[in-house]
N, C-alpha and C positions, 0 to 999 in steps of 0.2 A: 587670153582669148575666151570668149563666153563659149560656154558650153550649149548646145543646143538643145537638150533635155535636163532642165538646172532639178539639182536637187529640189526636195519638199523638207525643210528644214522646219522641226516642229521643238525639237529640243536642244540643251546645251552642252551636250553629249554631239551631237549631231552636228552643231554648227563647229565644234571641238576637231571633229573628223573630216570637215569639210575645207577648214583652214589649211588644214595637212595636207590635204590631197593637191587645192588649188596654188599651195607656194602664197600667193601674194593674193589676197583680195582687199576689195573698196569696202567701209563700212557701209554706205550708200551709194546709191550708183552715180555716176558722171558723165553726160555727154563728150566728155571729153577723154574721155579712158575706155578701154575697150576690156578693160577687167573684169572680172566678174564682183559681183556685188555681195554681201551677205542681205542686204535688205533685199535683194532679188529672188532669191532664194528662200528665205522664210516664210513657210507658211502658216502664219499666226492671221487671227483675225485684228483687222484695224478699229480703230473708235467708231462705235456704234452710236447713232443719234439718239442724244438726254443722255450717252454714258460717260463718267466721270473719269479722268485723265487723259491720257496719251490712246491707249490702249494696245491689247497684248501685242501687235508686231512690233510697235514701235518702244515696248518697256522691254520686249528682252532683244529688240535690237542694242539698244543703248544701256543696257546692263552685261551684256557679253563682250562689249567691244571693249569694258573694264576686267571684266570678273574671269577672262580668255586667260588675259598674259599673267593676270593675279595670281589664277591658280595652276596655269603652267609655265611658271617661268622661264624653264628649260625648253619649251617647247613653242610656247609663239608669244610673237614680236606687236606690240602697237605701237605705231609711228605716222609719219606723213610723206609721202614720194614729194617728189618733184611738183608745182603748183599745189601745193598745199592740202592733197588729197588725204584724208584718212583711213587707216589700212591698217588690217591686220596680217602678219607673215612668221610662215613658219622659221626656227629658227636657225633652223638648216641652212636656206634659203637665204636668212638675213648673212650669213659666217658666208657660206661661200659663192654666190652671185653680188647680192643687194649692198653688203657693205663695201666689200671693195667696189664698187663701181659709183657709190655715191659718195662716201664719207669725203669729206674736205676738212682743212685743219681749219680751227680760231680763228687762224689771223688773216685769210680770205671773208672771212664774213665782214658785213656793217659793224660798223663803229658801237652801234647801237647792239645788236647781239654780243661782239665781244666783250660790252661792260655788264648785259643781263650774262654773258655765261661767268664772270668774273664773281659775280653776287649769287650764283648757282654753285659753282666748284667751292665757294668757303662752306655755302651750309642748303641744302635741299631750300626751296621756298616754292611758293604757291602764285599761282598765274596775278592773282590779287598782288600779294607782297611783292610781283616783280616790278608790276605798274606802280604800287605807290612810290618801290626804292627807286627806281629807274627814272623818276616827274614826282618828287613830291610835291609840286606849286602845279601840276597838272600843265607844265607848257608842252609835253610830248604826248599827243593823242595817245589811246587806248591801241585804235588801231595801228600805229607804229611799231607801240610795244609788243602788240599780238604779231606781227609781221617780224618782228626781230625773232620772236620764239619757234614761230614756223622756219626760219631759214635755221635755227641750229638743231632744230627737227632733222629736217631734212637734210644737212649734213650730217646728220649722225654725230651732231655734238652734244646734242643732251636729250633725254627720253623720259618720260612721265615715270612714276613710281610704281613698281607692282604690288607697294607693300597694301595687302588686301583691306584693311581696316582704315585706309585715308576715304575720303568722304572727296574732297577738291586735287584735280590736277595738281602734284607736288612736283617738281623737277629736279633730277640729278644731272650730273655727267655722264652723257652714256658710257663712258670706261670704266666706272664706278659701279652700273648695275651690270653691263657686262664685258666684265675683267679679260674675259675669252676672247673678243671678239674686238674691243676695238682698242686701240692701245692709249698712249697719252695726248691729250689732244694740242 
């Protein structure tokens, strides 16, 4: 539920304390979610005309939604809900609401996810390395394979790497990074 006085989010301290409080938020907002947003809440200034890059709201949006769960493991979760949304959530939250209620085994996903988690559970790989092992002759779209990686997202069958020193979305098992929470898939 949005709050109706959102924070003024200027640091990653802040946005840190903010994840906590709200349980589950959207990295950017969604007409179709009635979450609350971290991009809604930051008050950084946007790209200024003639200024070069992204600019501040949108670099420490998109370096927190990494460097959150990097360097609180223990403490909150990046993943994707239901339709593909990206979110950050505490981890509290993830153990006893978010996982039981979403997690599904392997063998309900597409054929196509069960053979990328197959080629994930032997060894960590990269969003890249999944597309070319999964179509090396390129007959399975990009977007197929992206769409297989969101549904085991969102089952909670494999989650991005928090290890803080990767550079590209690496992916495990989620049972692998958190042993606690979800069991064998």
């Amino acid at each position: 539920m949005k709050s109706k006085r959102p924070a003024k989010i200027k640091t990653f301290e802040q946005a840190f304390e903010f994840v906590l409080k709200v349980k589950t938020c959207l990295i950017f907002g969604s007409k179709t979610s009635d979450l609350p947003s971290l991009w809604d809440v930051v008050d950084l200034p946007g790209r200024q005309p003639g200024q070069p890059g992204w600019g501040a709201k949108v670099e420490a949006v998109w370096a927190w939604k990494n460097e959150l769960p990097a360097q609180f493991p223990d403490e909150i979760f990046y993943g994707k809900l239901p339709g593909g949304l990206a979110m950050l959530m505490s981890i509290e939250h993830l153990r006893q609401v978010h996982y039981p209620a979403h997690h599904r085994p392997v063998s309900s996903c597409s054929p196509l996810a069960r053979r990328a988690f197959e080629l994930i559970r032997s060894e960590p790989h990269t969003t890249a390395e999944l597309r070319k092992a999964l179509s090396p002759s390129g007959a399975i779209s990009k977007s197929k394979v992206d769409s297989a990686l969101v549904e085991l997202q969102v089952t909670l069958n494999i989650t991005r790497s928090n290890a803080p020193n990767l550079k590209r979305d690496t992916w495990l098992p989620f049972a692998e990074q958190y042993p606690d929470i979800g069991g064998e898939a």
